[in-house]
C-alpha positions as CSV (number, residue, x, y, z in Angstrom):
1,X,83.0,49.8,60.7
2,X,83.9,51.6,64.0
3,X,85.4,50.2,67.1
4,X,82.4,50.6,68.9
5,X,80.2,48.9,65.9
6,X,82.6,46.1,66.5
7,X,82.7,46.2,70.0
8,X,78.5,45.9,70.3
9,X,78.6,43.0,67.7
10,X,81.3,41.4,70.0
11,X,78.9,41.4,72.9
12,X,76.4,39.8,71.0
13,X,78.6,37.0,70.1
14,X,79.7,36.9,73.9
15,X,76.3,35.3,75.3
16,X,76.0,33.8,71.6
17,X,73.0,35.1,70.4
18,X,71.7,34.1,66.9
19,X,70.3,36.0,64.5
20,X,66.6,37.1,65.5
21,X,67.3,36.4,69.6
22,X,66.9,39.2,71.7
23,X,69.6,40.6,73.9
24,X,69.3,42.9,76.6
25,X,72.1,45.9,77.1
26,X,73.0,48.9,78.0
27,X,76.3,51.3,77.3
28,X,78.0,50.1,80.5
29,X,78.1,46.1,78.8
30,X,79.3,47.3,76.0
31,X,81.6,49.5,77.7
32,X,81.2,52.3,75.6
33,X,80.1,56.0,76.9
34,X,76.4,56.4,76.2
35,X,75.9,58.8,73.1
36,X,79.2,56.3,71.1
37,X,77.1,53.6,71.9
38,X,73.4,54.9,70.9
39,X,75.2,56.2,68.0
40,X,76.7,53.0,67.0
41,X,73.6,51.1,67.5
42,X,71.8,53.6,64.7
43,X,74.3,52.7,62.4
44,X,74.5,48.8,62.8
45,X,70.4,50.0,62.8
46,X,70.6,51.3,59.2
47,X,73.3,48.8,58.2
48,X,70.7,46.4,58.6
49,X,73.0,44.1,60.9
50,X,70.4,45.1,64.4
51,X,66.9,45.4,64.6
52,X,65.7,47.2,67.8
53,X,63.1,45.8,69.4
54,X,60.3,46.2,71.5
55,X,61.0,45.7,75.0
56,X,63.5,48.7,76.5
57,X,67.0,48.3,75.7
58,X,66.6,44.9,73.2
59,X,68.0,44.3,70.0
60,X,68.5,41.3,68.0
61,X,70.8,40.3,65.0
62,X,69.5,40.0,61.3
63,X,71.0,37.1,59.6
64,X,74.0,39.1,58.1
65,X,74.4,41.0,61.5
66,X,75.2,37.5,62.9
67,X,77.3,36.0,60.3
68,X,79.5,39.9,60.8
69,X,79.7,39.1,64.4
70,X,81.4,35.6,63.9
71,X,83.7,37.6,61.8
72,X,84.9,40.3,64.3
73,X,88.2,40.0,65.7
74,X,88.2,39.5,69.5
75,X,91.1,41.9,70.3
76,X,90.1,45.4,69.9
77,X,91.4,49.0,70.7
78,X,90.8,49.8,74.5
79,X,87.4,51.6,75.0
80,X,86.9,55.5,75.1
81,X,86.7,56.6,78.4
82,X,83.0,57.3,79.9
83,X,82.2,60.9,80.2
């Protein structure tokens, strides 16, 4: 799992979102540039651990999505810089 797979499961487990609740975000939450983050979402997408939803910029957590997120250890490398 990358740091940026990490870091988007971390912000869902910031406002403590359970699996199937929809969270609103963008890049600049996550505080990863824009094509890392899209990128990372696709692959927590295929993993199974997000579903995208319908409204803009929602996503929610499948039940093993979740259950990952409460794993994830809080202290993570610094973020890529924004280009």
């Amino acid at each position: 799992m990358t740091t940026e797979e990490l870091r988007i499961l971390l912000f869902f487990r910031r406002f403590q979102v359970g699996p199937e609740e929809m969270l609103f975000f963008t890049p600049n939450d996550c505080k990863v540039a824009t094509k890392v983050f899209v990128d990372a979402m696709h692959s927590l997408i295929e993993k199974d651990l997000v579903i995208k939803e319908r409204p803009a910029q929602a996503y929610s957590l499948t039940k093993s999505g979740y259950l990952l997120s409460l794993k994830t250890p809080t202290k993570l490398p610094l973020a890529r810089m924004k280009k």
